[in-house]
C-alpha positions in Angstrom: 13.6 -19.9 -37.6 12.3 -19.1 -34.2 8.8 -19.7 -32.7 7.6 -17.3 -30.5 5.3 -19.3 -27.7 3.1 -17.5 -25.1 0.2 -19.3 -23.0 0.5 -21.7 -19.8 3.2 -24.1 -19.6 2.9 -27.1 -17.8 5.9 -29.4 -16.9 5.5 -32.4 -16.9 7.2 -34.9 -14.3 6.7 -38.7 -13.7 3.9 -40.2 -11.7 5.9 -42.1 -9.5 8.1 -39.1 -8.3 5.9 -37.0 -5.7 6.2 -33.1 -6.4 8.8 -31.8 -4.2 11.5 -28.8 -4.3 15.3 -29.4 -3.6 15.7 -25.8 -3.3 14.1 -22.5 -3.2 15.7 -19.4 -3.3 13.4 -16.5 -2.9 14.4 -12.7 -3.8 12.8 -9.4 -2.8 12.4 -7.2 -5.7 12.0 -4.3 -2.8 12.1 -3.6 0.7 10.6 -6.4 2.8 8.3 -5.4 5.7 5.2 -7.2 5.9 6.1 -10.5 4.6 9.9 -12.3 4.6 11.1 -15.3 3.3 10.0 -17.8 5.4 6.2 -16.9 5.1 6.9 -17.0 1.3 8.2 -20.2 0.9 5.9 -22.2 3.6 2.8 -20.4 1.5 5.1 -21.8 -2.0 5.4 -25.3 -0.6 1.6 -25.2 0.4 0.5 -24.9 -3.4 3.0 -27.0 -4.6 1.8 -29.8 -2.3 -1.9 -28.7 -3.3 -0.9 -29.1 -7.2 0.5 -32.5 -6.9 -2.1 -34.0 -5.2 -4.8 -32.5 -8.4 -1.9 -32.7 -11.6 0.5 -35.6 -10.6 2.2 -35.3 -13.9 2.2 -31.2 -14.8 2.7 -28.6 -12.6 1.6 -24.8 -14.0 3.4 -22.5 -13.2 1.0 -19.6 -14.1 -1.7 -21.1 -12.5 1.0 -21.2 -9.0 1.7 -17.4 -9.2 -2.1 -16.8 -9.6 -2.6 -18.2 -6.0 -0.2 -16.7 -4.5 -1.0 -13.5 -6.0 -4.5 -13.6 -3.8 -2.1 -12.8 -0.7 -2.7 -9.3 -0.4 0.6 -8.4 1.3 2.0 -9.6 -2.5 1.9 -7.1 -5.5 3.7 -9.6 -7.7 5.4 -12.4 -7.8 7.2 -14.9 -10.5 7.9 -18.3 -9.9 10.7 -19.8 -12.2 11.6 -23.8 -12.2 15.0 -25.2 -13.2 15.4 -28.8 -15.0 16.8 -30.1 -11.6 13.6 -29.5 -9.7 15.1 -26.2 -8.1 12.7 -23.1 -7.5 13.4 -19.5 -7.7 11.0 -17.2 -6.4 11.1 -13.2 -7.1 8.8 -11.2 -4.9 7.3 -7.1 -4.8 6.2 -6.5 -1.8 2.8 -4.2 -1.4 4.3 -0.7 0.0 2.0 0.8 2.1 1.1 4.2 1.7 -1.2 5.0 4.3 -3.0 2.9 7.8 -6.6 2.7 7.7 -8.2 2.9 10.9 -11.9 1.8 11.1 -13.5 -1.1 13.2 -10.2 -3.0 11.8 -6.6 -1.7 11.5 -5.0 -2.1 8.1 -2.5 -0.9 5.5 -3.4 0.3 2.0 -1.3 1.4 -0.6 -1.3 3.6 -3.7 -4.1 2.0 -5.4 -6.5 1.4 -2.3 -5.7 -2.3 -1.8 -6.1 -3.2 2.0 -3.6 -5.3 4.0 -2.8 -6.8 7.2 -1.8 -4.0 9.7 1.7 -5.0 11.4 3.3 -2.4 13.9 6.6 -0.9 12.2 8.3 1.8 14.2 10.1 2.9 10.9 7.8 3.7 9.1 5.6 7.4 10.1 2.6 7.0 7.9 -0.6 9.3 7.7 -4.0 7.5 9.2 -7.0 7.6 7.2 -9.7 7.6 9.8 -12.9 6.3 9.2 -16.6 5.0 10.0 -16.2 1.4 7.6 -14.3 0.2 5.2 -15.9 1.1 1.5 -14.9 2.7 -1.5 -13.4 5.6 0.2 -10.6 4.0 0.5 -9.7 4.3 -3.5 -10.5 8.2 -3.6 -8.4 8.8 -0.7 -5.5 6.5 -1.9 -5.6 8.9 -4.5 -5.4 12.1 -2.6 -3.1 11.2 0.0 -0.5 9.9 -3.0 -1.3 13.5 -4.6 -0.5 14.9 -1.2 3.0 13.3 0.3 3.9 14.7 -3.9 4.6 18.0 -1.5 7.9 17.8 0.5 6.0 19.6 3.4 2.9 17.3 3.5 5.6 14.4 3.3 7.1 15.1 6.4 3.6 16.5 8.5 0.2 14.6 7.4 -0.5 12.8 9.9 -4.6 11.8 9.8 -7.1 12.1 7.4 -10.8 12.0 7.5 -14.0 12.5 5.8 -16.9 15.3 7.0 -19.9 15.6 5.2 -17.8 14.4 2.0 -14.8 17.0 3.0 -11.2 15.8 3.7 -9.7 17.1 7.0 -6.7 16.4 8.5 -4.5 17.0 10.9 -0.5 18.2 10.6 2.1 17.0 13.1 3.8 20.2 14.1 0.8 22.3 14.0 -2.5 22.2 16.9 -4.8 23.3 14.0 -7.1 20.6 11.8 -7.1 21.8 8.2 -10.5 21.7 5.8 -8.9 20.6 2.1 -12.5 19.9 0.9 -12.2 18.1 -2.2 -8.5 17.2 -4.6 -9.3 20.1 -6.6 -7.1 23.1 -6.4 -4.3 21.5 -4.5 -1.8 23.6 -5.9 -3.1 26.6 -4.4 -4.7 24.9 -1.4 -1.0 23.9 -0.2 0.4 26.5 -1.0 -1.9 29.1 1.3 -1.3 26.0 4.1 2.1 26.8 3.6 2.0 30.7 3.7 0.2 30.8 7.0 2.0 28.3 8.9 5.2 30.3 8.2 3.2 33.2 8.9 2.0 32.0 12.4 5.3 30.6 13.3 6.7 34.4 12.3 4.3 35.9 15.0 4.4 33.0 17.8 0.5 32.6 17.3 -0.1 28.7 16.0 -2.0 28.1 19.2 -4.7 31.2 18.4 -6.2 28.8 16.3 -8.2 25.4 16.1 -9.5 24.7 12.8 -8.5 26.6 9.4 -10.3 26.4 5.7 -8.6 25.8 2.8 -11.2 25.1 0.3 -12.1 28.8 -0.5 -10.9 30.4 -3.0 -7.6 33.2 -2.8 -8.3 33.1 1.2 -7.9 31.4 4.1 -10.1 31.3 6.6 -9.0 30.4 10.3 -11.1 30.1 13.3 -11.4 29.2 17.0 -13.7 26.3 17.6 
């Protein structure tokens, strides 16, 4: 007979052996970028030192990855222990998705979740510009994750920002800002951006305009600012 047991497990360990780790071998389940090893295990050995000194005969495990899980730079983590006192740690990374530029600089990802900003040459991420940080942030996670779904929007969004509750942003190959308006319609909205940035391209005339409108229906509207 087997006995399926889920809750928190606690492992226990004798009083007069102080909590400490002969080994921990931490693993990235993706790319590293914002965080690495080192940082991972100095914040592990932290809480580790922290539970001793409250549970000097248990240490929980759940309770462990719930800490460490505040670090906003982590998505996930799992913390295993072997019988011999030996730790291995498996780590997801947050991906960023976008910067946030505001009084601060950060990085968000896919579900609005802000982190620390770190310079990284490699990665050529669109910049959602804006007044504060607020709940903006969640809508536009949602957009811009909608948005780099298009090949061409991949490779040329470049900043985003909100007028009078209309997105706007700006392409890297192309002089012109661009009105989306709302996430409605994007189908149709990217393809028109598409159609008249080959068209302009066909008659040498991206530089006739400043700012075009996508958020009308079946047209586009261009004009000189």
């Amino acid at each position: 007979m087997s006995i399926l047991m889920v809750g928190s497990y606690h492992f226990s360990h004798s009083k007069k052996n102080a909590r400490t780790a002969n080994k921990i071998e931490i693993k990235f389940t993706n790319s590293s970028r914002i965080i690495d090893t080192l940082s991972v295990n100095k914040l592990l050995k932290q809480n580790l030192d922290q539970q001793s000194k409250q549970f000097k005969e248990s240490l929980d495990l759940n309770m462990l990855e719930t800490q460490l899980k505040q670090i906003p730079e982590i998505q996930n983590i799992e913390v295993y222990e072997f019988p011999q006192g030996d730790f291995y740690v498996e780590v997801t990374e947050r991906k960023p998705l976008f910067e946030v530029l505001s009084d601060k600089h950060f990085f968000a990802d896919s579900e609005g979740i802000l982190f620390k900003y770190r310079s990284l040459d490699i990665l050529k991420l669109p910049v959602f510009v804006m007044d504060t940080t607020d709940a903006s942030v969640v809508q536009t996670a949602d957009l811009i994750s909608k948005l780099k779904n298009y090949p061409f929007l991949e490779m040329e969004l470049e900043t985003i920002y909100l007028n009078k509750n209309e997105y706007v942003f700006k392409l890297r190959s192309f002089p012109f800002d661009v009105i989306l308006g709302d996430s409605s319609r994007l189908n149709q909205k990217i393809k028109k951006l598409k159609v008249f940035c080959a068209f302009q391209i066909s008659q040498d005339s991206l530089n006739e305009y400043e700012l075009i409108n996508l958020s009308y229906k079946n047209q586009v509207v261009a004009s000189i600012l």
